[in-house]
N, C-alpha and C positions, 0 to 999 in steps of 0.2 A: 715538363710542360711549363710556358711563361707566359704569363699573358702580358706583361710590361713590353715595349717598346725600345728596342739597345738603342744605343747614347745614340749612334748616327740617325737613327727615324726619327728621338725625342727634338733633333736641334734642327733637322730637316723640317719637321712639323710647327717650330715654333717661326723659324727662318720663313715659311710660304704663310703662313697665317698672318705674321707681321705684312708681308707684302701683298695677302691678301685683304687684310683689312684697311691699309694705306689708298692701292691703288685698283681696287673692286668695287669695295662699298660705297664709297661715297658715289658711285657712276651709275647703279642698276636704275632707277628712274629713266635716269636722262638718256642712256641707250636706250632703255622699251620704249620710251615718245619715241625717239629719231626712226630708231628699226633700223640702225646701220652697225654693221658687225666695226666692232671694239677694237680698230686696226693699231691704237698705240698702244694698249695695254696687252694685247696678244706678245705687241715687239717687245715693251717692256719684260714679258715675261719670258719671252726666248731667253732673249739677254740672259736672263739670271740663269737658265736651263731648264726650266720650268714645263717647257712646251715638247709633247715623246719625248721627256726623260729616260725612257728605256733605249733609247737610241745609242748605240756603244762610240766610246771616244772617237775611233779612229773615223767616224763619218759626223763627229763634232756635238756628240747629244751629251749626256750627261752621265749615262750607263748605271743608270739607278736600278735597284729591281725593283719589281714590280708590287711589291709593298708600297713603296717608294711613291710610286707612281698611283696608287689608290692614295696615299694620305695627301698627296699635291691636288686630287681628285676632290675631296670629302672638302678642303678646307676652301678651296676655288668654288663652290657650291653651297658652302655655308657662309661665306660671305656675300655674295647675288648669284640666284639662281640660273640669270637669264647671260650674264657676263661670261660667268667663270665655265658655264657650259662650254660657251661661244669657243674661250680660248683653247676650252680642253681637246673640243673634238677636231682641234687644227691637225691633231694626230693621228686622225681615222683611216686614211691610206700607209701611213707608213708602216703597220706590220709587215704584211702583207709584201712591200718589198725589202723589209730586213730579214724575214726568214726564207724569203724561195727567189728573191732579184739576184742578178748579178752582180758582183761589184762596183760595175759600171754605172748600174740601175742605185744602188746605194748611193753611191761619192757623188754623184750627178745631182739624185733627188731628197734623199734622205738628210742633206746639208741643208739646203734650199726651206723646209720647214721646223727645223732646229734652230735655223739663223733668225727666224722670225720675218722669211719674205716671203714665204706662202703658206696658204695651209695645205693640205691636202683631203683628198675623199677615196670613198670608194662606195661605186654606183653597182648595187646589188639591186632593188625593189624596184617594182615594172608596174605599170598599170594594173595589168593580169595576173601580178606574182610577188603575193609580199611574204609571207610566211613560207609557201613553198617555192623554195628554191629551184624547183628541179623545173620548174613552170616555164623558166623565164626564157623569151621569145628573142630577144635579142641575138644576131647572128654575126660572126665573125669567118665571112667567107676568104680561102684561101688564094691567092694574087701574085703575081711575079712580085720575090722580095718582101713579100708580108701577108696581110690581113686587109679584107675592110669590113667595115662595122656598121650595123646599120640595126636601128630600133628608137626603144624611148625606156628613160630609167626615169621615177618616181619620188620626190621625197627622199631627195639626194645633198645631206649634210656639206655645204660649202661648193655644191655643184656650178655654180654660177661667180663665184672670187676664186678661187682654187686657180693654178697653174697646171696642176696636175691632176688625173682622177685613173685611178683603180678600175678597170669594166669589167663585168664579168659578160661571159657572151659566151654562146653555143656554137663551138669548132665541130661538133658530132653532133648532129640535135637526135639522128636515130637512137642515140645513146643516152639520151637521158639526163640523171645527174653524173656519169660520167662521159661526159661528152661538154664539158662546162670548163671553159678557162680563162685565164686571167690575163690583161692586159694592159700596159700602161701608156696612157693616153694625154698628150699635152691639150687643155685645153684650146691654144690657139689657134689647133689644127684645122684644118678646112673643112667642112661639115659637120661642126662639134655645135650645139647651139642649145643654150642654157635660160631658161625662164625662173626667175623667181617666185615663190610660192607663198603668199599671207596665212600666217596662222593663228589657231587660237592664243600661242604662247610662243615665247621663246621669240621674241621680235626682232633681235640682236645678231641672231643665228642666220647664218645663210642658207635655205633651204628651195630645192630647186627641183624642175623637170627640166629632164636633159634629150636633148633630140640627136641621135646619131644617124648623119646622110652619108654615107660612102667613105667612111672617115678612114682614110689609111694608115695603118699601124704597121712599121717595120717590123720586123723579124727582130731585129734588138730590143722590141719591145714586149714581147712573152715572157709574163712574169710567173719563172717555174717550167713546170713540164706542158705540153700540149695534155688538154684532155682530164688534170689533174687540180682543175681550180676550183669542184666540191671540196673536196677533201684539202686543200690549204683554207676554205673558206672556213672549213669547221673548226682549224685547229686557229684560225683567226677568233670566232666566234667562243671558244672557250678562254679568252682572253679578254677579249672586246666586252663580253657579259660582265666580268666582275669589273671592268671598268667603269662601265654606265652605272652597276649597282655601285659602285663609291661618290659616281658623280649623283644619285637619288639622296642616297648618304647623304652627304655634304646639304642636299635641299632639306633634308626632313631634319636634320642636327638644327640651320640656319632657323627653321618656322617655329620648332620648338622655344630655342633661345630667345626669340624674340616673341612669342608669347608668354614665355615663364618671367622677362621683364616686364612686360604690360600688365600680369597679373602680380604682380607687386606695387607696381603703382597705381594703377586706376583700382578706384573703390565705388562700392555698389551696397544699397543697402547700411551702411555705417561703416563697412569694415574691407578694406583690401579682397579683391576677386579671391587672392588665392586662400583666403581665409575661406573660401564658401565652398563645400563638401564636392561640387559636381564639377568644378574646376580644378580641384585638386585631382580628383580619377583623368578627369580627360588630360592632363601634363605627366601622372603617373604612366600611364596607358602610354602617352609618348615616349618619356623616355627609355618604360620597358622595351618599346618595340627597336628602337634605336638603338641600346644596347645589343641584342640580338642581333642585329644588322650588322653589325658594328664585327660582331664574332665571326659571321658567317664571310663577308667579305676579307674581313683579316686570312681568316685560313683559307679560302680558297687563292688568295696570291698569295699564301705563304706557299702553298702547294705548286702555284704554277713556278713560283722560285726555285723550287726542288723538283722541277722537271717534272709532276705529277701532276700537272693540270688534269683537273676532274669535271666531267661535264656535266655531272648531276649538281655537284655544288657548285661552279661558277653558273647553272643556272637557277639555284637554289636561291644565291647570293644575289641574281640582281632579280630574281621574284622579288624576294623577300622585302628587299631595300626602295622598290619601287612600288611596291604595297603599302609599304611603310610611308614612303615621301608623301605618296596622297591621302592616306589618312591623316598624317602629324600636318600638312598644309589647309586638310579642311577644320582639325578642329584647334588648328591655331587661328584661324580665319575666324569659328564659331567664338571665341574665346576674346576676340577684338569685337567682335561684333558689329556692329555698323560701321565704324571704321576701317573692319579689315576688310571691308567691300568695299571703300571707295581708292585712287590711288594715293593718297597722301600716306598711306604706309606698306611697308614693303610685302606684307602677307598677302595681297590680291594679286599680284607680279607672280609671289611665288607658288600661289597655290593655281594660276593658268601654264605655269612653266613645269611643273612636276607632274603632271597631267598626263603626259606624252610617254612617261616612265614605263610604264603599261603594256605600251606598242611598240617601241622603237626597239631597233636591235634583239627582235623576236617577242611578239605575245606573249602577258602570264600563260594563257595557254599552251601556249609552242615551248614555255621552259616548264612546263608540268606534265607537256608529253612527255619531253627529254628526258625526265627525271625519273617516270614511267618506266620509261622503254630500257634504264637503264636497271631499276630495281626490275625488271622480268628480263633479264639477261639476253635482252634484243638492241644492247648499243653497248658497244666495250669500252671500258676506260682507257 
């Protein structure tokens, strides 16, 4: 057992920290005012290979594992919460066709957000159906030569900049969650139409409702089997979870560090905060919990490295870590005090951006069912 980091993680980590601290930090303000997603520093960080680094050489990504890709995560979020998201989840459709696309479907689109000219999505949550999947109303009826598509998907990471998006849609709705599959959808296409969505946080982020009218989808564009896009959805989803938790990570490490400075220099009383008993537990208390995080995330993408993605633990890891962010953001927040309330420092940014950790890419609830169902022998690993 090792808990060190081999040489290629330690210089990988120090190499994306440099670069996140260069060309992240000094931007999170100035994105949150604009509310415009972070289009040079996204390229920027293609360039480097930064952006689905698990993307394998021969369709141009970087072919890191997925360790790899939680520590590009963790330090992309510990330097702005609201940036380093932005760039991260440029990734969010591309599993999804590296494990079940065609080759075609790869070399074509899987380039295309590596290179840093699009990001991609992938449009799961409905009005009517966010946690349950099996809900969702969206239909993909059968047509000479293809599909057409027709609904509304919800709260759709890059739904509205994206070139591309992932749908998921009902080919059997008699059927259920097996009657669910997957499709790849150029946004230009005709009846494809995308509204931007205002939120509490994450201002930077492109977050959308997407309206689908008669959208025709070729037959080249079935990503996988007919019929079979629960079940690629799930083994996306035991992947996609420890990502988020590294990308909470990365918030709750950043709120910490920047309250454990603040309470070295600002003093209270005669003597430095962190000299005073009930500041010192609320930094202890953080970085116990961060630590833990820190374990639980590490080993679940060591696991998914070794082919044993676990779904009790990748949803353990991004409970855990998304627990964590919004605790370590509120009492880094408590710990600035009037300050960390107004915007002139970064602790208000980050404690409305880690917020969302919570809900997105499945409820604490929905990963404490999962985790349930798996210790009473009603979900197999």
């Amino acid at each position: 057992m090792n808990f060190e980091f081999e040489e290629e993680h330690r210089i990988l980590r120090d190499s994306v920290r440099e670069f996140a601290e260069k060309e992240i930090m000094p931007y999170g303000e100035e994105y949150d005012e604009k509310g415009e997603y972070p289009w040079e520093i996204f390229r920027k960080a293609a360039k480097l290979g930064y952006v689905a680094a698990d993307i394998p050489e021969e369709y141009g990504g970087a072919g890191l594992d997925y360790l790899g890709c939680a520590i590009i995560a963790e330090e992309f979020t510990r330097a702005d919460s609201s940036i380093g998201s932005a760039v991260l989840t440029a990734s969010l459709g591309c599993p999804m066709v590296k494990y079940f696309g065609t080759e075609e479907q790869k070399e074509k689109y899987l380039s295309k957000v590596v290179k840093g000219e699009t990001p991609s999505a992938i449009a799961i949550t409905e009005p009517d159906a966010g946690s349950d999947v099996r809900g969702i109303k969206t239909r993909a009826e059968r047509v000479e030569g293809g599909w057409k598509l027709n609904g509304t998907k919800t709260f759709i990471t890059n739904g509205s900049i994206s070139d591309w998006v992932v749908i998921l849609a009902k080919t059997q709705p008699e059927a259920g969650y097996r009657g669910i599959s997957a499709f790849l959808v150029e946004t230009n296409w005709e009846g494809y139409e995308a509204r931007r969505i205002k939120k509490m946080g994450l201002n930077c982020h492109d977050t959308a409702e997407i309206y689908l009218k008669d959208v025709f989808v070729p037959e080249t564009h079935l990503i996988g089997q007919e019929n079979f896009g629960f079940y690629q959805l799930m083994r996306f989803f035991n992947e996609s979870r420890v990502f988020v938790g590294a990308v909470q990570l990365g918030m709750a490490i950043g709120a910490y560090e920047r309250a454990l400075e603040y309470a070295k220099q600002r003093t209270a009383f005669g003597k430095p905060l962190i000299e005073h008993q009930a500041i010192q537990f609320k930094l202890a208390d953080m970085w116990k919990d961060i630590e833990a995080a820190k374990l639980l995330i590490y080993k679940a993408a060591w696991l998914i490295d070794k082919g044993k993605a676990n779904p009790a633990l990748s949803s353990a890891a991004k409970l855990f870590a998304s627990e964590t962010a919004i605790k370590a953001t509120y009492e880094a927040l408590q710990i600035f005090g009037g300050y960390g309330y107004s915007k002139e420092y970064d602790i208000e940014r980050f404690y409305r951006d880690a917020r969302v950790g919570t809900i997105y890419e499945g409820t604490s609830e929905i990963q404490k069912l999962i985790i349930a169902r798996v210790l009473a022998g009603k979900l197999r690993l």
